[in-house]
N, C-alpha and C positions, 0 to 999 in steps of 0.2 A: 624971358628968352624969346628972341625972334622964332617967329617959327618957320621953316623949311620951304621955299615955293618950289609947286609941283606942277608937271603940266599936267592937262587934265584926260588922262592916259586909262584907259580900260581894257580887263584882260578880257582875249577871244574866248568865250567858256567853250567854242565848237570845238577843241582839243580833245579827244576825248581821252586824253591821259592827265587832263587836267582837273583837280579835285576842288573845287569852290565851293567855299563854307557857306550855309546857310545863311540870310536875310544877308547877303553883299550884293549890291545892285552891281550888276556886271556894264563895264563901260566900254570904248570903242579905243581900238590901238591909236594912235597917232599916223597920219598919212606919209609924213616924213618917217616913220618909223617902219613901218609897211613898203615902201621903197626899198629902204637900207637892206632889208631884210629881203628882200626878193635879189637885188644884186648878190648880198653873198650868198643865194642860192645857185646864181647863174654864177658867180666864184668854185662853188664846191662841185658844180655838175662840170666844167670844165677839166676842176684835179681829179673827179672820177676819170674823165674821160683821159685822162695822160696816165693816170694809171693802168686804165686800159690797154693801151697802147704800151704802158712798158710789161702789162701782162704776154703780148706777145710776141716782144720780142724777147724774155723768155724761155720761153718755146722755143725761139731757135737757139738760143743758146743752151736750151738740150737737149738737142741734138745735135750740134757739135762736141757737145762734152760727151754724149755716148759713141758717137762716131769715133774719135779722138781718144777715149779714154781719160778722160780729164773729170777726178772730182766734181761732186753738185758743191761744196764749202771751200771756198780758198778765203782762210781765215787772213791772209796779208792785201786783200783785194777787196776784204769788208772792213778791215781796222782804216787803209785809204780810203773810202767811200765816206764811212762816219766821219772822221777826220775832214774831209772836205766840205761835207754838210752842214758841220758843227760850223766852220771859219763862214762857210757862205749866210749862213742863219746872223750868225753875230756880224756882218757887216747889210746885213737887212736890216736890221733892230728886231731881229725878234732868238727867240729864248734857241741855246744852243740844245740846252737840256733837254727841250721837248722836242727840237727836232730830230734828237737823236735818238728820242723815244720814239719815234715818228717812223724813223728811217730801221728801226730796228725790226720792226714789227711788217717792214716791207719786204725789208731781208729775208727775215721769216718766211715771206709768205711763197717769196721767189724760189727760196730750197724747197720749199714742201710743193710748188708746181715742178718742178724740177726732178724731184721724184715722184708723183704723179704720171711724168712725161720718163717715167725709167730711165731716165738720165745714168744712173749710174747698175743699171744690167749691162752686164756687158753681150756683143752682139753674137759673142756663140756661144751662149750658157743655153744648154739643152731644157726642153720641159721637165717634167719627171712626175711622176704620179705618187701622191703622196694623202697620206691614211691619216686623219685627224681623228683621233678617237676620244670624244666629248666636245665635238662642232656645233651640238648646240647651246654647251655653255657662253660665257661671255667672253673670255679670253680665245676659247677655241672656234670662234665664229669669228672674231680678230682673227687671225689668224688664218683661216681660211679665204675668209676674204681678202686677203693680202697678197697671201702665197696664188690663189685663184690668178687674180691681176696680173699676177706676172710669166700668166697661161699657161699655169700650171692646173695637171689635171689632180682633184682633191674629190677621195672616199671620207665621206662623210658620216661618220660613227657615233651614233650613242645609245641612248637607252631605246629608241622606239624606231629606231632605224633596223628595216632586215638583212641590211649589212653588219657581220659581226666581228668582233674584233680579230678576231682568228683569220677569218675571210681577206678582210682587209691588212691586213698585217703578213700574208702569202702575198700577195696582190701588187702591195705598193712596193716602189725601192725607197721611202723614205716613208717613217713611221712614228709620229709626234702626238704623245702622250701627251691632253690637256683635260684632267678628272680632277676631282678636289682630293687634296692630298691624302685625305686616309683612306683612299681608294685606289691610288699612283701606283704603289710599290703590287697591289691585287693584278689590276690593267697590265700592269707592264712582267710579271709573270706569265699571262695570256698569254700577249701578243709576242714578246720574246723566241720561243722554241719556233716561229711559222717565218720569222723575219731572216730571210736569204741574205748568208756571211757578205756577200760584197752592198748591203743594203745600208738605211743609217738608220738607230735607235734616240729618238730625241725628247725631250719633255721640257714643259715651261713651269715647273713648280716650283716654289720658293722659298724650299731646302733642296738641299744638292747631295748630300753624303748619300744620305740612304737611299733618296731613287737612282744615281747612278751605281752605286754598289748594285742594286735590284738589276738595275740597265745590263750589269757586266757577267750577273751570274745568270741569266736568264735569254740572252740569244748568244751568237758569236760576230754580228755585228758590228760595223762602225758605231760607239755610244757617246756622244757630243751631249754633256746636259745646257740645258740655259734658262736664266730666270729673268724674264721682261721688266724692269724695275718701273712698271705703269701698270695702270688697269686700262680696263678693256674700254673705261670710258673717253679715254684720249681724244681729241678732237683728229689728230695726226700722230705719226710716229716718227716725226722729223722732228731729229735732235736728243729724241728719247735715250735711254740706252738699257740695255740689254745685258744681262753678265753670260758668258760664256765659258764650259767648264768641259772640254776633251777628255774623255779619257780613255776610250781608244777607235785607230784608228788603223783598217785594216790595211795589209800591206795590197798595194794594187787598185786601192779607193783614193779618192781626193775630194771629199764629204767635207773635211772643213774650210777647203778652200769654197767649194759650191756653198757651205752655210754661211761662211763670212760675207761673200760676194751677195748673197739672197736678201741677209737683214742687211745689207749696206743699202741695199737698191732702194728700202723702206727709208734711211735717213736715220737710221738707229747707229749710236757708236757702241761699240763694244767694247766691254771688257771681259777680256784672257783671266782666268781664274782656276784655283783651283776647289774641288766641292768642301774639302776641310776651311779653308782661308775663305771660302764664299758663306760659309755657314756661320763664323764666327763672326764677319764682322756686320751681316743681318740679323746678329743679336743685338747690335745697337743700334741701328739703322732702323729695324723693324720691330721687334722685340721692345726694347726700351724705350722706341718713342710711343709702343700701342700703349706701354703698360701704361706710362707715365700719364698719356690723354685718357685713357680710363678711368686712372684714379681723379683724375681734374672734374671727369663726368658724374665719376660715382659720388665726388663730394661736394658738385655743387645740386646735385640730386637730391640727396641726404641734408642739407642746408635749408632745401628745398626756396631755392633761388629763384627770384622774378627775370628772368631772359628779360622781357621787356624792359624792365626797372636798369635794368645794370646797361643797357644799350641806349639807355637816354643820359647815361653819364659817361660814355665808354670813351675810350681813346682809340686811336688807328690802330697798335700795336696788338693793344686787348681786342678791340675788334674782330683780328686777322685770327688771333689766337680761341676767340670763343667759335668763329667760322671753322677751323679746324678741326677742333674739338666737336662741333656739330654735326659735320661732315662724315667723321669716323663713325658716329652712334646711328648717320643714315644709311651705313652700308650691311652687309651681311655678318651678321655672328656668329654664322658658321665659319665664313670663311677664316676674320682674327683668331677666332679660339682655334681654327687647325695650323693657322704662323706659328703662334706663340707657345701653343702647345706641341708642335714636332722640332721643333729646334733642338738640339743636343744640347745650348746651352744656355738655355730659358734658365733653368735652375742659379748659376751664376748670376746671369743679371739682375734678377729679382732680388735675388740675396744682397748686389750691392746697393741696390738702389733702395731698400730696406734700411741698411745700412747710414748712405748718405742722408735718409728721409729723419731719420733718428739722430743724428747730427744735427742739422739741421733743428730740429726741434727742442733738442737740449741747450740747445745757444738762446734759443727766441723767448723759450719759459724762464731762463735766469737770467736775461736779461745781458747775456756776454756780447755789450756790444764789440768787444776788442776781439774777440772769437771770431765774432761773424765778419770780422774788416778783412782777417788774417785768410779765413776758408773763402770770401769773397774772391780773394788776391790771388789765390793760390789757382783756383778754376781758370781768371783771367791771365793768370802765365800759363795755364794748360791749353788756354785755346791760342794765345800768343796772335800774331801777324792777323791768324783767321778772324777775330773780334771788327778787324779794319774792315776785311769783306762782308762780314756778316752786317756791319753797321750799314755799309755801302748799296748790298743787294737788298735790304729790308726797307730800307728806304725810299726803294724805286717800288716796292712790293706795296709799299704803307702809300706811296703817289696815285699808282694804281687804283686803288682800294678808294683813296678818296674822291678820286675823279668819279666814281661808278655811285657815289652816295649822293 
């Protein structure tokens, strides 16, 4: 076999993100190659610099859009934008795909300056003083710092603060409950009896039935529930969304217009809800996907499985899916065990998924492959059309993922 000619090319070891094995005599780059590479750096410090520059302009287009009234998203104004970049890309010769992974991420970045720049406050929504009671949690510090931003004045409530809930709660005209849940429906007894009828009673927990019930019987308030469908480690809250669950609202108040208009100005879409139909279906949402990642952890625990070993044979897919899975066991265990356990109806889902897991496993020990073709079939007409999306957005998710390895 000929063997391969090489020029005679050495890596810079001065990188220092560069990791060179031991007894390799380190060699010198190529001068041609040392060129090339300096021009596409004077390439790249120019597309910073145009990005720059479309960074602000805009800026003015938001403030025209707050001036005007005109959404931070015109979803028919970014479908043309892609569309064009995609055609322009492909008679460049270069990949329509990525430019439009390109351009998505620019998009991005332009809504989230865009609200930044309160594009969408509108210009006579009043201040208001508003009571966060649990500010120095993590979603309640979200939170504050949000609402703060949009010069809003915020009492800041928790355990080592000598403002009390009571205090604060007579005080503010807007009063948002953010404690960990088996502490919510407590807090919000407090504060309730001090919170003035033309006032609003709010909370970001994620159950609804019970603390707005608590919400209803405990002041006479405007009580608006909502549950931020993000954690507090968000980069942004542009695009995020938020559930939103009225349930009442005083005659002579306009709380949910001022709530809608407040998380819109963040870039959060809403959803209208109500706390029964909110509850059920973050039994599968949250509830069913904790359980199911639990049981993934608890048994590749008990296997007592090499991470290592299985990540040097892994695929994108599994990758994405051990990354989640890892994820979840990095966060708080208080917090899942108070999801999964106030849900009204944790008991159902556990039961089915019990259920389906024993299905399932009586197919695999006897060997029914015809069983497993037919329950196969049956899931995939359950998810129907969605299977094309899922295929389509996991994709882009699995591109991602590999670009970063």
């Amino acid at each position: 076999m000929r063997k391969r000619r090489t020029r005679d090319c050495r890596i810079d070891v001065s990188c220092p993100t560069m990791t060179v094995p031991e007894n390799v005599p380190p060699t010198e780059i190529p001068a041609a190659l040392t060129a090339l590479r300096n021009r596409i750096d004077e390439i790249d410090h120019q597309f910073l610099d145009l990005l720059a520059e479309r960074h602000r302009v805009v800026g003015e287009v938001a403030a025209i859009k707050r001036e005007c009234d005109v959404p931070i998203r015109d979803d028919c104004r970014e479908a043309e934008l892609l569309a064009d970049r995609r055609t322009r890309a492909g008679r460049s010769g270069l990949s329509p795909e990525v430019i439009e992974s390109l351009f998505r991420m620019v998009l991005w970045a332009s809504r989230n300056r865009q609200a930044q720049l309160h594009a969408a406050v509108p210009l006579d929504m009043p201040p208001m003083r508003i009571a966060i009671i649990g500010a120095a949690g993590g979603m309640g510090g979200l939170m504050s710092s949000f609402l703060g931003d949009l010069d809003n004045e915020i009492l800041a409530v928790d355990r080592d603060t000598r403002l009390t809930v009571e205090e604060a709660a007579a005080a503010a005209d807007v009063t948002l409950v953010s404690v960990d849940i088996r502490e919510t429906e407590e807090v919000i007894r407090r504060a309730g009896p001090h919170i003035d009828r033309g006032g609003l009673l709010t909370d970001v927990t994620s159950i609804k039935r019970a603390p707005v019930a608590t919400m209803l019987e405990s002041s006479e308030a405007s009580v608006i529930g909502t549950h931020p469908l993000f954690g507090p480690g968000v980069h942004t809250m542009q695009g995020q969304r938020i559930a939103v669950t009225p349930a009442r609202l005083v005659e002579g108040t306009d709380w949910m217009s001022w709530l809608t208009a407040t998380l819109r100005a963040a870039g959060l879409v809403l959803l209208e809800t109500t706390a029964d139909d909110h509850d059920r279906v973050m039994a599968v949402v949250q509830v069913l996907t904790h359980y199911s990642t639990e049981v993934v952890g608890r048994t590749m625990r008990q296997l007592d499985v090499s991470i290592e070993e299985t990540l040097r044979f892994t695929s994108p897919i599994y990758h994405l899916e051990l990354l989640m899975t890892a994820r979840h066991f990095a966060q708080s265990p208080d917090l899942y065990s108070a999801i999964q356990m106030s849900n009204p109806n944790t008991p159902e889902v556990m039961a089915a998924f019990r259920e389906a897991a024993e299905a399932f496993e009586s197919m695999m020990r006897s060997g029914d492959a015809a069983g497993f073709r037919d329950a196969f079939s049956d899931v995939a007409e359950f998810f129907g059309p969605f299977a094309d999306t899922a295929m389509r957005e996991s994709s882009h998710l699995i591109d991602r993922l590999v670009e970063r390895s």
